[in-house]
Z-matrix of the N, CA and C atoms (Angstrom, degrees):
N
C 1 1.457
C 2 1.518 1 109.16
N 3 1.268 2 110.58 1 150.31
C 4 1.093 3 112.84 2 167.13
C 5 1.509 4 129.72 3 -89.13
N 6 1.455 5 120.12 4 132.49
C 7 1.377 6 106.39 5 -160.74
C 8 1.556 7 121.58 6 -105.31
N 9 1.762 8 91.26 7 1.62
C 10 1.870 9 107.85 8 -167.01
C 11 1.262 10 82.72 9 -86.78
N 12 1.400 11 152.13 10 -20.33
C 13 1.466 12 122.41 11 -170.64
C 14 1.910 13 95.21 12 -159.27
N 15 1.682 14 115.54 13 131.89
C 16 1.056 15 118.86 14 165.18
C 17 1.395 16 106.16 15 -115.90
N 18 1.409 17 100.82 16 152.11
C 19 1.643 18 139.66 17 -156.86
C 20 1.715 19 94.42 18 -102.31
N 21 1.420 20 82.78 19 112.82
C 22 1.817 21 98.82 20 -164.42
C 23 1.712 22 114.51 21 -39.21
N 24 1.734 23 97.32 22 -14.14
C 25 1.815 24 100.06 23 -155.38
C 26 1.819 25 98.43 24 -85.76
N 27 1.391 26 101.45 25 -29.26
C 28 1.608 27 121.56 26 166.42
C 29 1.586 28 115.43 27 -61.49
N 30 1.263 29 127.93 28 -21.33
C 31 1.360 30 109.36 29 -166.91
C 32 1.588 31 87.29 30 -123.17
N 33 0.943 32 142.42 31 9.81
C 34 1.535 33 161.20 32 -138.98
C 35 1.609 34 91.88 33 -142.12
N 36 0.779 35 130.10 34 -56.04
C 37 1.498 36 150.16 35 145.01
C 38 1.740 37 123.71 36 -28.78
N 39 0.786 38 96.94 37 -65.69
C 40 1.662 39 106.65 38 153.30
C 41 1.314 40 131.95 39 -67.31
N 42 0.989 41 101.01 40 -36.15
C 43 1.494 42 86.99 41 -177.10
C 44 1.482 43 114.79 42 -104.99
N 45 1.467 44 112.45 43 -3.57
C 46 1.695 45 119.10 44 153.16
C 47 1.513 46 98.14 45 -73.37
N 48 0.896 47 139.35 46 -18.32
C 49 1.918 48 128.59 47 171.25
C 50 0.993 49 118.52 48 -82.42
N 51 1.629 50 131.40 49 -40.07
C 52 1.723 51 138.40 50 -174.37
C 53 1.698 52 100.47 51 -68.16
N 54 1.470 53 102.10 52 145.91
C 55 1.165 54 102.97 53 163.15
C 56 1.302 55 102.42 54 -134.56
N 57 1.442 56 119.17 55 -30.60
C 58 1.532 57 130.80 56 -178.48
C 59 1.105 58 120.56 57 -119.13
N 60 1.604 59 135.57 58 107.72
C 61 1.260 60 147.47 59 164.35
C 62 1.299 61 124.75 60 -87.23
N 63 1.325 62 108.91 61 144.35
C 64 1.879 63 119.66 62 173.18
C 65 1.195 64 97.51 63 -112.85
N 66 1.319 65 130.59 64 100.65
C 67 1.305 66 117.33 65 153.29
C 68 1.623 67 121.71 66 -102.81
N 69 1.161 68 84.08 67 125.07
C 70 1.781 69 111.29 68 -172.46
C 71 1.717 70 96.62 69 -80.43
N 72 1.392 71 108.81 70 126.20
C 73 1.354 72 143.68 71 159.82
C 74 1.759 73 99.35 72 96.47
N 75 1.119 74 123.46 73 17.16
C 76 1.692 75 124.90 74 158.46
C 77 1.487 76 91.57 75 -33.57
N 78 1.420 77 95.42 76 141.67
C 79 1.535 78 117.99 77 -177.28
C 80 1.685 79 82.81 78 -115.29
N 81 2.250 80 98.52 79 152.93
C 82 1.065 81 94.20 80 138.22
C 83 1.433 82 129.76 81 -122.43
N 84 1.279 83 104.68 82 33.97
C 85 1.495 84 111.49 83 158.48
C 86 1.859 85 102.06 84 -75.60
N 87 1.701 86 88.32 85 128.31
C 88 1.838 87 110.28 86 173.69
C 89 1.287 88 103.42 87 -38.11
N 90 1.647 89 105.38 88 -58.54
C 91 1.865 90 104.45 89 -149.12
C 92 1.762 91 101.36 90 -83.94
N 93 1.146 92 118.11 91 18.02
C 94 1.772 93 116.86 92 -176.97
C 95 1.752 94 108.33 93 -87.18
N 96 1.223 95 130.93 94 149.88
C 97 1.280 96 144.49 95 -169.69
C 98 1.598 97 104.89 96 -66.14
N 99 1.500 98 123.72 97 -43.85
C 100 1.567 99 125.59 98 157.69
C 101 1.035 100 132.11 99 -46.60
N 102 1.542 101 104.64 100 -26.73
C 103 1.698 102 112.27 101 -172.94
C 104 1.374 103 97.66 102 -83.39
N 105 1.612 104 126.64 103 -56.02
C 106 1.458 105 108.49 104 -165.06
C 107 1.167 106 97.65 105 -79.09
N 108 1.523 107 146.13 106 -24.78
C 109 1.293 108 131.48 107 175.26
C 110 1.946 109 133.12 108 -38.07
N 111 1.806 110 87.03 109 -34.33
C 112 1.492 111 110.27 110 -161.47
C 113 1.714 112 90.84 111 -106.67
N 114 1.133 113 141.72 112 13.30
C 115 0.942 114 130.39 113 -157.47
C 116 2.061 115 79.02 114 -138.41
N 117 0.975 116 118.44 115 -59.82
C 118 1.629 117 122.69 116 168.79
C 119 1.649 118 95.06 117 -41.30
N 120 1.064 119 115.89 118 -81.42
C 121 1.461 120 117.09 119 -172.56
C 122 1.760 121 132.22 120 -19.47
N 123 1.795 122 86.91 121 -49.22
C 124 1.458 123 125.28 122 -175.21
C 125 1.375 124 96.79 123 -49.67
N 126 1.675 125 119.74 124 -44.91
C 127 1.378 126 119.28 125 -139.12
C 128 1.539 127 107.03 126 -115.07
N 129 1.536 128 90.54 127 0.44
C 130 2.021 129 103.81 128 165.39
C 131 1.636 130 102.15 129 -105.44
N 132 0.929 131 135.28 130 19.41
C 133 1.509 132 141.60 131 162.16
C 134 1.603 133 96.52 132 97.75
N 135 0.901 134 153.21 133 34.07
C 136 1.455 135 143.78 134 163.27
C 137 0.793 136 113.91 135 -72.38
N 138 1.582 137 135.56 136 156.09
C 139 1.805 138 123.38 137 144.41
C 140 0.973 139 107.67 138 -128.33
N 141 1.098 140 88.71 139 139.38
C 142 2.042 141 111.88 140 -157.47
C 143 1.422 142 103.65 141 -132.14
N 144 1.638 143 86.62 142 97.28
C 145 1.937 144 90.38 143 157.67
C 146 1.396 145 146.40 144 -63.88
N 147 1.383 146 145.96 145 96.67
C 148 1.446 147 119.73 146 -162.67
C 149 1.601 148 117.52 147 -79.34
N 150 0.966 149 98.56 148 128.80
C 151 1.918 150 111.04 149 160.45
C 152 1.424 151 118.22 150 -68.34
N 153 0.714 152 125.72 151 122.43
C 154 1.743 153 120.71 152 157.45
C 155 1.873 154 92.27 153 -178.92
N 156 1.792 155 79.97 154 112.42
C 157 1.825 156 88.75 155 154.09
C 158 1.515 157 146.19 156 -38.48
N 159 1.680 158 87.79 157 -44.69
C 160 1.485 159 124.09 158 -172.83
C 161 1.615 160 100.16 159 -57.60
N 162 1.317 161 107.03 160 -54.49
C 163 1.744 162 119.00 161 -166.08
C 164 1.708 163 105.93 162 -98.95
N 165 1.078 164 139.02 163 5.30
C 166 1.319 165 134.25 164 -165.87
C 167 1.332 166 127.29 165 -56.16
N 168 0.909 167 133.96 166 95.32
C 169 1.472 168 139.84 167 -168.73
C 170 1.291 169 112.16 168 131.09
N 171 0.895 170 123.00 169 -9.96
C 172 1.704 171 139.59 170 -164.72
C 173 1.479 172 89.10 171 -84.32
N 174 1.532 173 100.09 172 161.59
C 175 1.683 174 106.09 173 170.77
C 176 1.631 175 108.96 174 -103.77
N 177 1.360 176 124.45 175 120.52
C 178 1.735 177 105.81 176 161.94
C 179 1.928 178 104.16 177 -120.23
N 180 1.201 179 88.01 178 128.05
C 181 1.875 180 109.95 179 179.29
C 182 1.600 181 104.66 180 42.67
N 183 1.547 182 99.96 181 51.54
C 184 1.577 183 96.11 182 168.55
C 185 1.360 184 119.66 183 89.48
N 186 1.193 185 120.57 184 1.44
C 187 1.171 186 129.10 185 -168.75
C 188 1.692 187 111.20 186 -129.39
N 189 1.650 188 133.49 187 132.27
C 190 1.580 189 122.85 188 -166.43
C 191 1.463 190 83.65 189 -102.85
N 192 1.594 191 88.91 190 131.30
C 193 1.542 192 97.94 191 165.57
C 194 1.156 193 150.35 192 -78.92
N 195 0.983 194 158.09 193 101.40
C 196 1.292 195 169.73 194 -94.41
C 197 1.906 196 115.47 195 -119.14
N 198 1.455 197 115.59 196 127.60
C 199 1.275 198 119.29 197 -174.35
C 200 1.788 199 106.50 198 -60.22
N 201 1.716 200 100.01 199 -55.42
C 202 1.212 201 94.93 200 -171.07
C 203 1.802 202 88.93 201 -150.79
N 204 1.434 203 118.92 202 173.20
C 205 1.160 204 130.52 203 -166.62
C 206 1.610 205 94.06 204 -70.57
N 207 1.399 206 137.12 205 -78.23
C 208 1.314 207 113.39 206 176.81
C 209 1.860 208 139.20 207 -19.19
N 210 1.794 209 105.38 208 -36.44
C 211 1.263 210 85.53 209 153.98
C 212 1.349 211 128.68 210 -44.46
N 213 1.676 212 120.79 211 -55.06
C 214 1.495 213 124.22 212 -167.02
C 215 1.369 214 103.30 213 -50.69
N 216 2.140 215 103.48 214 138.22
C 217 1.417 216 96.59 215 179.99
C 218 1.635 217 99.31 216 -117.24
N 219 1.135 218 127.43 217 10.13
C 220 1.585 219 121.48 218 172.06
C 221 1.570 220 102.81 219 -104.33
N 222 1.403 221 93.05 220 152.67
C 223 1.398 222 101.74 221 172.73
C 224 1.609 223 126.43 222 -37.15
N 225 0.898 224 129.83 223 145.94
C 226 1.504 225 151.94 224 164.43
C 227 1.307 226 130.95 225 -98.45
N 228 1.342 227 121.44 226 92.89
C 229 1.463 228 107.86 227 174.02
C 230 1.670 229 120.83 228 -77.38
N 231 1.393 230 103.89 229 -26.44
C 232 1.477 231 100.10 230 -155.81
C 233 1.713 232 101.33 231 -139.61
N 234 1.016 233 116.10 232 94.33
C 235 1.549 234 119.42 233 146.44
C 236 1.638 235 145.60 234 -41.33
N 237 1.661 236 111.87 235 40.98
C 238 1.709 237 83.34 236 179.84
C 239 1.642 238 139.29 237 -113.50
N 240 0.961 239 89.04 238 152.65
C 241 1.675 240 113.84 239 -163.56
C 242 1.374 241 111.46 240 -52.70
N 243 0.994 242 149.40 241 112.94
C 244 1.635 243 148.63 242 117.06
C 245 1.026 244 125.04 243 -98.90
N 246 2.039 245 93.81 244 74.85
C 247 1.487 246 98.09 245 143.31
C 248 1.808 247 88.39 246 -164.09
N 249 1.345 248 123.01 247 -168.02
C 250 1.155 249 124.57 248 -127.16
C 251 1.522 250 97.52 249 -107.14
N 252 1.546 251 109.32 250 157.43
C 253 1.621 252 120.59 251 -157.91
C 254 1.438 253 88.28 252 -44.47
N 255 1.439 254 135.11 253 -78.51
C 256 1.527 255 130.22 254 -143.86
C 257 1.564 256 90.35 255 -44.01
N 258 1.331 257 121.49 256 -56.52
C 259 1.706 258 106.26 257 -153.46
C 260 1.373 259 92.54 258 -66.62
N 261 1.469 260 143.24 259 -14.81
C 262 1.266 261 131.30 260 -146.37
C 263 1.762 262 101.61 261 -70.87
N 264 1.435 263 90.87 262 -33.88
C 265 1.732 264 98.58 263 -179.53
C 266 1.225 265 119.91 264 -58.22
N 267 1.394 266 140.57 265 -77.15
C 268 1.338 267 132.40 266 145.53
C 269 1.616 268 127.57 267 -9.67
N 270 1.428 269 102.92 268 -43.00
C 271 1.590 270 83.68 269 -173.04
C 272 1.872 271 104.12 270 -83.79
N 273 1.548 272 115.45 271 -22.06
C 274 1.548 273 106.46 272 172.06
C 275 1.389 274 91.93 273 -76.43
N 276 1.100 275 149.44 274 -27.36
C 277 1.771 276 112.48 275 -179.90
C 278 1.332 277 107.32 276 -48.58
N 279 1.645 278 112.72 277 -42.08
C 280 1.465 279 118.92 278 -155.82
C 281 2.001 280 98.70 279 -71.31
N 282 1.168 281 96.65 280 -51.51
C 283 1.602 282 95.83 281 165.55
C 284 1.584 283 129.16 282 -33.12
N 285 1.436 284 95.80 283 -43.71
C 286 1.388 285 85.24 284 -176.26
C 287 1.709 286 109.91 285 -104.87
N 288 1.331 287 124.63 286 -4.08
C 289 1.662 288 121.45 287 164.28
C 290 2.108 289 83.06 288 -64.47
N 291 1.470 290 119.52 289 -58.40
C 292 1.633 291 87.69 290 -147.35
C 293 1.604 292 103.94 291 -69.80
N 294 0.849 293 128.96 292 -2.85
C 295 1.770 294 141.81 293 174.29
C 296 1.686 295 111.26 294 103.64
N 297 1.261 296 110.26 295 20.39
C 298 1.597 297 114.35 296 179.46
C 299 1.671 298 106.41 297 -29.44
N 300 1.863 299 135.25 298 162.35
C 301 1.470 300 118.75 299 161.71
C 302 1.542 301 102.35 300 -95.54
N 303 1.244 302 115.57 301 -38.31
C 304 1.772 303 107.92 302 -177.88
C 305 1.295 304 107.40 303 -103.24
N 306 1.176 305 108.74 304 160.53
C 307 1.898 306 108.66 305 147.06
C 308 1.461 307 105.83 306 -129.17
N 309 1.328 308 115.35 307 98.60
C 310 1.848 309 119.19 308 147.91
C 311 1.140 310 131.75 309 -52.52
N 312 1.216 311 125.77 310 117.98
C 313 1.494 312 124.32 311 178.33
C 314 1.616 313 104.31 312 -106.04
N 315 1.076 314 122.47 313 122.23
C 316 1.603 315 133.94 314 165.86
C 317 1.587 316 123.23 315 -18.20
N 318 0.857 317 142.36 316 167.81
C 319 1.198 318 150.75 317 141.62
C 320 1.437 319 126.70 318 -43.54
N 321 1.081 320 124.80 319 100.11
C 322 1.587 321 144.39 320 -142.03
C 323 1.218 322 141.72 321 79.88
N 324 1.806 323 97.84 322 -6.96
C 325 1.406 324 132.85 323 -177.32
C 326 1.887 325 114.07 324 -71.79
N 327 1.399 326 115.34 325 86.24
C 328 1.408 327 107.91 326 -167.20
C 329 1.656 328 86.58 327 -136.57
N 330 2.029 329 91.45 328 131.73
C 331 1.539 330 105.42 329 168.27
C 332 1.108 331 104.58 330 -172.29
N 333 1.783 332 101.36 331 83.58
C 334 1.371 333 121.14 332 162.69
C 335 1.362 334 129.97 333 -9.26
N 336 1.689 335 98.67 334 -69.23
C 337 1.674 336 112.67 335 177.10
C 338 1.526 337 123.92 336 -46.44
N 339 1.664 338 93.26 337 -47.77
C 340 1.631 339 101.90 338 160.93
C 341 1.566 340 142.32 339 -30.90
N 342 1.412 341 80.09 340 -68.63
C 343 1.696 342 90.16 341 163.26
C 344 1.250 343 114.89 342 -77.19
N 345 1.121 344 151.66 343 -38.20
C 346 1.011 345 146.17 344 171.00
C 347 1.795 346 110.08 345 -28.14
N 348 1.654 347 104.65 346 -46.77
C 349 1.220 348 113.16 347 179.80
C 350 1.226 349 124.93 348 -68.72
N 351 1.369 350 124.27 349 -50.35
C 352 1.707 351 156.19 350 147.99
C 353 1.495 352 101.66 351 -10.64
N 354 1.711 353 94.80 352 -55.38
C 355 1.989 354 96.80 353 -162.92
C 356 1.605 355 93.80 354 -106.92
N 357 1.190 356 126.15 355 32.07
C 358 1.638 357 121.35 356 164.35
C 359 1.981 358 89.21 357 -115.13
N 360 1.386 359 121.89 358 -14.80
C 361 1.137 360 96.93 359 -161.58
C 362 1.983 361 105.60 360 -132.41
N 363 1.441 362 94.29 361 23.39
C 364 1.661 363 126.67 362 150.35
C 365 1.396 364 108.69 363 102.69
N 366 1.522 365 129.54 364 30.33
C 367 1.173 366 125.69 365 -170.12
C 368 1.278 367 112.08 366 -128.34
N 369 1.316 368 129.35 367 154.50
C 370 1.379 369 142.40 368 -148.91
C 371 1.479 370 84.97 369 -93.54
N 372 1.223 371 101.98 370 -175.16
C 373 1.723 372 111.23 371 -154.90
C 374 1.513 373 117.88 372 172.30
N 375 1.856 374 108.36 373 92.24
C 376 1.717 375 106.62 374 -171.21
C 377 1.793 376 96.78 375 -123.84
N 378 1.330 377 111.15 376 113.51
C 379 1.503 378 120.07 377 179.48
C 380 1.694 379 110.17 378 -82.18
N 381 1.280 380 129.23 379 164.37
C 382 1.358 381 122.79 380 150.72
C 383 1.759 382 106.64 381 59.38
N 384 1.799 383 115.58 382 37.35
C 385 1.250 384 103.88 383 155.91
C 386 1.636 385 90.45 384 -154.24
N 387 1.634 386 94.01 385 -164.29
C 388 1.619 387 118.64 386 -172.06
C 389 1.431 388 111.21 387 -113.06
N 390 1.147 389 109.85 388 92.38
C 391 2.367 390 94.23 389 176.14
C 392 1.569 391 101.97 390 -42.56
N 393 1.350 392 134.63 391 -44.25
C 394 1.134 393 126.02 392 174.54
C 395 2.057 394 132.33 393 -40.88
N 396 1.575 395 86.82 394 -48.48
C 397 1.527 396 114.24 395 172.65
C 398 1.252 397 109.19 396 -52.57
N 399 1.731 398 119.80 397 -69.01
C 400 0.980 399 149.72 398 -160.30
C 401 1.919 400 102.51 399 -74.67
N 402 1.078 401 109.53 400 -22.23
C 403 1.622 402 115.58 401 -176.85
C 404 1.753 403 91.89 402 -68.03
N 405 1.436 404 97.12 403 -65.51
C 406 1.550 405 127.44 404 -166.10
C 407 1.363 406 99.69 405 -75.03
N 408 1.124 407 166.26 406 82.78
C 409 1.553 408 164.09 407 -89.08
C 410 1.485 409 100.31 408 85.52
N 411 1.135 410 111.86 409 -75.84
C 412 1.502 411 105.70 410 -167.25
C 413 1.419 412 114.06 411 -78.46
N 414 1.089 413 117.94 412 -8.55
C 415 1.594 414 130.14 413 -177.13
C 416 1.567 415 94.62 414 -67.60
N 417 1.430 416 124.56 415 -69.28
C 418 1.439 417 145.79 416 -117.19
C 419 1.389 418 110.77 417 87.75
N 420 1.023 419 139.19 418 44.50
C 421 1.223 420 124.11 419 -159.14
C 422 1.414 421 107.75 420 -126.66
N 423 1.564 422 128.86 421 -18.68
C 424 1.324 423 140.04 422 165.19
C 425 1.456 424 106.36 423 -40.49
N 426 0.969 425 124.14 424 -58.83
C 427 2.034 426 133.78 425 -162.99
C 428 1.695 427 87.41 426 -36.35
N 429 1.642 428 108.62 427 -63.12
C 430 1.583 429 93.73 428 -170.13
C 431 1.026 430 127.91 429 -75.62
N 432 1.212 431 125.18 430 13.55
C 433 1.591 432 127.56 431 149.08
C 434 1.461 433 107.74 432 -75.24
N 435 0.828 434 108.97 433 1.94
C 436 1.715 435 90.60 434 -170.12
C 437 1.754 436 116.72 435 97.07
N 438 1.213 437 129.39 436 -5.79
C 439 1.276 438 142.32 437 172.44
C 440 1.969 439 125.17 438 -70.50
N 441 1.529 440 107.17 439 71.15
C 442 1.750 441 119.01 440 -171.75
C 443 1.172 442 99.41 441 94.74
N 444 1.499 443 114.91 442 44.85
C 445 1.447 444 99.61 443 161.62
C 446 1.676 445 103.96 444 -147.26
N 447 1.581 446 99.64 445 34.52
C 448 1.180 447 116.50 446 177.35
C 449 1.597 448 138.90 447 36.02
N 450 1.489 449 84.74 448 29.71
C 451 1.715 450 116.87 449 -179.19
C 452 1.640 451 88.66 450 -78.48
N 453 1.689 452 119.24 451 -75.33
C 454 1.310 453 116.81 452 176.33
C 455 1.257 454 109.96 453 -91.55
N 456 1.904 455 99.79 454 156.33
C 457 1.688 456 109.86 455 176.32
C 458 1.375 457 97.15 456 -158.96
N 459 1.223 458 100.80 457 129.58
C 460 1.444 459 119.67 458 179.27
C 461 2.074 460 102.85 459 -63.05
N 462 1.199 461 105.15 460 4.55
C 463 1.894 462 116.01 461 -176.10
C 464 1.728 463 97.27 462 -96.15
N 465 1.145 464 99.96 463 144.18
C 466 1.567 465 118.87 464 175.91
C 467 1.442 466 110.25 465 -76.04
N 468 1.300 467 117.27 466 148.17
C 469 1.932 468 103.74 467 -178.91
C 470 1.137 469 87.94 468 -91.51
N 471 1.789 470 101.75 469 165.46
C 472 1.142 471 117.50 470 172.30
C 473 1.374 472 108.77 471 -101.08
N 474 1.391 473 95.45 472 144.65
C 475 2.177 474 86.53 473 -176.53
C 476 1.271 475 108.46 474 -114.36
């Protein structure tokens, strides 16, 4: 597969299949990229377990957080990652011993070898995005963030 560009019907595809996510390194700091990710997710019908060692036992948005994916004892469809390519490898081994179908890696999240492993051992595999993004992209759902509606611009104002 190719991993520099997915084909909208593939990630469109996935995420009409997930119903249950682990995402490993959910923060529960509010203002962190996991938190609104898992909290967006929450509120398109997902259930999304958080991982993090650090916080385990703790509650984030209703959900007890989890040391490592082997705690979880219900099925798993969807693995994604926030945290960085080296760990990304380890945590898809762990993906694919508990039988996860994808492993997502985040946005900046790239490890070739990984997937390589993932998709030799039958599991889907999207590097370098957001299920959140990608939910809200394919929805129409970007505009109300502020995305072409010239609320945000990567341009400096002029004063």
């Amino acid at each position: 597969m190719n991993h520099d560009s997915y084909d909208d019907v593939y990630v469109k595809g996935i995420l009409a299949d997930v119903k249950t996510i682990a995402m490993v390194g959910a923060s529960t700091n509010w203002n962190r990229p996991s938190y609104f990710a898992m909290k967006y997710l929450q509120a398109k019908g997902f259930r999304v377990i958080p991982v993090n060692p650090g916080s385990a036992g703790k509650e984030l948005l209703g959900e007890t957080i989890r040391a490592g994916l082997e705690e979880i004892e219900e099925p798993i469809d969807m693995v994604d990652i926030f945290r960085n390519a080296e760990a990304a490898g380890p945590i898809t081994d762990e993906a694919i011993e508990i039988g996860a179908k994808v492993v997502w890696m985040q946005f900046g999240v790239v490890n070739p070898p990984a997937a390589e492993r993932a998709e030799a051992a039958g599991l889907r595999v999207v590097m370098d995005r957001c299920p959140k993004v990608e939910y809200a992209r394919l929805n129409g759902e970007l505009s109300w963030n502020g995305f072409n509606s010239k609320v945000i611009s990567s341009k400096r104002r002029k004063l």
